[in-house]
Structures are given as C-alpha cells and as structure tokens.
Kinemage of the C-alpha trace (Angstrom):
@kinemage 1
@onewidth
@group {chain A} dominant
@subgroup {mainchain}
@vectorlist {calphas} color= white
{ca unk a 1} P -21.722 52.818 -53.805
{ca unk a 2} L -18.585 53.029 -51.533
{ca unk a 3} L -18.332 52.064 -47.891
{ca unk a 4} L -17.617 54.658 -45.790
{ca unk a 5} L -14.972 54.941 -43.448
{ca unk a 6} L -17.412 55.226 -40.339
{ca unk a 7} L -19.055 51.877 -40.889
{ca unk a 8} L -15.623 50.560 -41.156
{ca unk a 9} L -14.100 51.853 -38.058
{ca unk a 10} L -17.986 50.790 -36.479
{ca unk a 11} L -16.887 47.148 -37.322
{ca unk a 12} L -13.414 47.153 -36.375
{ca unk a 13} L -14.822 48.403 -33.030
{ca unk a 14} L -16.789 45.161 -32.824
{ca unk a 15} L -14.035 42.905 -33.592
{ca unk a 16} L -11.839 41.924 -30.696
{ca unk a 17} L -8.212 41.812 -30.749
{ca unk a 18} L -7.608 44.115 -33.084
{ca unk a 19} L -4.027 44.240 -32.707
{ca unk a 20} L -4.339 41.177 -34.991
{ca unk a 21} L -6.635 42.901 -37.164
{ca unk a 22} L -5.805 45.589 -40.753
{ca unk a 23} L -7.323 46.323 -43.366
{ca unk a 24} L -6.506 47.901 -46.789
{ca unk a 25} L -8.658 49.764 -49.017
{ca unk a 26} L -9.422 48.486 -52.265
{ca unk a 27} L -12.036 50.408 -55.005
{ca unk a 28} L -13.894 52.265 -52.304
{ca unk a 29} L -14.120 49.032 -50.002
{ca unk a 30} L -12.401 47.311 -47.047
{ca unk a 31} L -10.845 44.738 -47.357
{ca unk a 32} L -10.464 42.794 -43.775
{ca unk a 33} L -7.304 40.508 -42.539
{ca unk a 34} L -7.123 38.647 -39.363
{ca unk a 35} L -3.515 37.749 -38.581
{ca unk a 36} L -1.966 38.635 -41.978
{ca unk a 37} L -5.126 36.277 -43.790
{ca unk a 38} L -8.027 37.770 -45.834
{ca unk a 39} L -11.254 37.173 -43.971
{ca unk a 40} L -13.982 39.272 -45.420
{ca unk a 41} L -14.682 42.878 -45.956
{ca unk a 42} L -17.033 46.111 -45.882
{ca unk a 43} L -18.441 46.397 -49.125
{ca unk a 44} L -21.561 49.043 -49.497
{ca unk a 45} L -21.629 49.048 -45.750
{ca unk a 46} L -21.895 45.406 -45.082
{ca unk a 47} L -19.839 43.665 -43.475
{ca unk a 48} L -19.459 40.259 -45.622
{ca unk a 49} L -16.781 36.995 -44.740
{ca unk a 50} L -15.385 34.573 -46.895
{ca unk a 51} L -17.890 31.264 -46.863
{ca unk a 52} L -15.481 29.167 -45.008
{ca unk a 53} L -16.937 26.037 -43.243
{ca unk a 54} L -17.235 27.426 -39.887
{ca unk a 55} L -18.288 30.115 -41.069
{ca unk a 56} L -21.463 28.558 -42.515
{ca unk a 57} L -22.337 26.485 -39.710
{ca unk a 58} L -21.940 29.047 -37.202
{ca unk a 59} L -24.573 31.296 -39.552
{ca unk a 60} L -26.345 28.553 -41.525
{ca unk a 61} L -29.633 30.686 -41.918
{ca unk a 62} L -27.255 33.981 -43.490
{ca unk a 63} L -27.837 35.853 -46.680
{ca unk a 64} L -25.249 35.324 -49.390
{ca unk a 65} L -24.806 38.409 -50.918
{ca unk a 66} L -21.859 39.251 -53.868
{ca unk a 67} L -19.815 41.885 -52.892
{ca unk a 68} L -19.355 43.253 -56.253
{ca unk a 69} L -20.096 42.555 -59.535
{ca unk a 70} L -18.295 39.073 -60.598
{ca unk a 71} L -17.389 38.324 -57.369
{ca unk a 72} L -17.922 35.098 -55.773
{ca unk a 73} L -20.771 34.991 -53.103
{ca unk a 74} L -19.853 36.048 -49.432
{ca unk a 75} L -22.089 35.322 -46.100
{ca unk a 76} L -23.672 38.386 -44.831
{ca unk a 77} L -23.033 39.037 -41.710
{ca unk a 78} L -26.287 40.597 -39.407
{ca unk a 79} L -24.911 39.966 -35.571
{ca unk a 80} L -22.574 42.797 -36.227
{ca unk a 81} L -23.037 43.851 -32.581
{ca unk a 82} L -22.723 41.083 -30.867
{ca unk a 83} L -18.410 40.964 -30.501
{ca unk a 84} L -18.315 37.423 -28.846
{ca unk a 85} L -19.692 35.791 -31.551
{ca unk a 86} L -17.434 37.817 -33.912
{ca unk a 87} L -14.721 36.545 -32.254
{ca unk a 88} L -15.458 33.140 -32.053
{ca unk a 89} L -16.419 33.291 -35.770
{ca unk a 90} L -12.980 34.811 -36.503
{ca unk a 91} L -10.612 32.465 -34.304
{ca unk a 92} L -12.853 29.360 -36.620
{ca unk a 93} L -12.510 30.708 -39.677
{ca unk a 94} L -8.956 31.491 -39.302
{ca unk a 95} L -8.450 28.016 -39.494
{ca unk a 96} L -9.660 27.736 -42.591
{ca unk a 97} L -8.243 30.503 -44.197
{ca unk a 98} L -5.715 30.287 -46.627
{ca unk a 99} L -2.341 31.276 -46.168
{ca unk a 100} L -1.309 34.837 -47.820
{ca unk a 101} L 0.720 35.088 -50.879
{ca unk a 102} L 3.990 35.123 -50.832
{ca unk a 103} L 5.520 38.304 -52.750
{ca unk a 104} L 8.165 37.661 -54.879
C-alpha cells in the first residue's frame, strides 16, 4: 500500500523548519531529508526514522517496524503531533546522519 500525499504533507506540517526540510518520492513512499541528509520516511502512512543513537534513546520503548520488504528495520514514530519533540529528535539525529552522496 502507498502513502498518500495527505499524510505526508500532515507530517511535514509537524516538522519545524521546514525550509531545511524535502522530500522525494520513491515507489509510492516519501522519502524524508533534513538539511540535504536522509532521515526517515512515510511509508504506508507511517512516519518511520533511521535508528540512529539519539534516535533510540530519545524513543527507547518504539516499535521497529521495516518499511518495506528487505529493508532494514526503522523506529516507528507515534508522537507525530507533538512538533517539539520532532524537532529536538531531528536537530540529534542530524548529527548522526551520514553525509549524502556525492554525484559523480
């Protein structure tokens, strides 16, 4: 099942500072950056985050959920609503994050 394009623009509501924030669809889904760096995504309508270290402290009792089939385990994330903690979850996992891929 594909995410729909309300539950994504529902979440990118939530998110502060979302001059900093794109996304790019990919199969259906949403794929979510923060400052040019892949954070997590809407997949089925959930919205789902890359299990940094921050990330798992600041949600340590969180569902894992795979966001497709043979894809690597992402936290689920339930507090959609609340946008300080989003934002405090995004500014720590940032850190974290990997830098993108340079294109050749």
């Amino acid at each position: 099942m594909a995410s729909s394009k309300d539950y994504l623009e529902f979440i990118l509501e939530q998110l502060p500072g979302s001059d900093d924030i794109s996304y790019r669809v990919m199969m259906g889904e949403f794929i979510i950056y923060f400052r040019g760096k892949v954070v997590g995504g809407v997949y089925d309508d959930r919205f789902l985050v890359k299990p940094t270290k921050s990330a798992l402290t600041m949600m340590p009792n969180a569902d894992m959920e795979v966001p497709y089939e043979g894809a690597k385990e992402m936290i689920l994330v339930d507090d959609v609503e609340n946008r300080e903690f989003l934002g405090e979850l995004r500014e720590a996992m940032y850190k974290e994050l990997p830098d993108p891929k340079k294109k050749k």
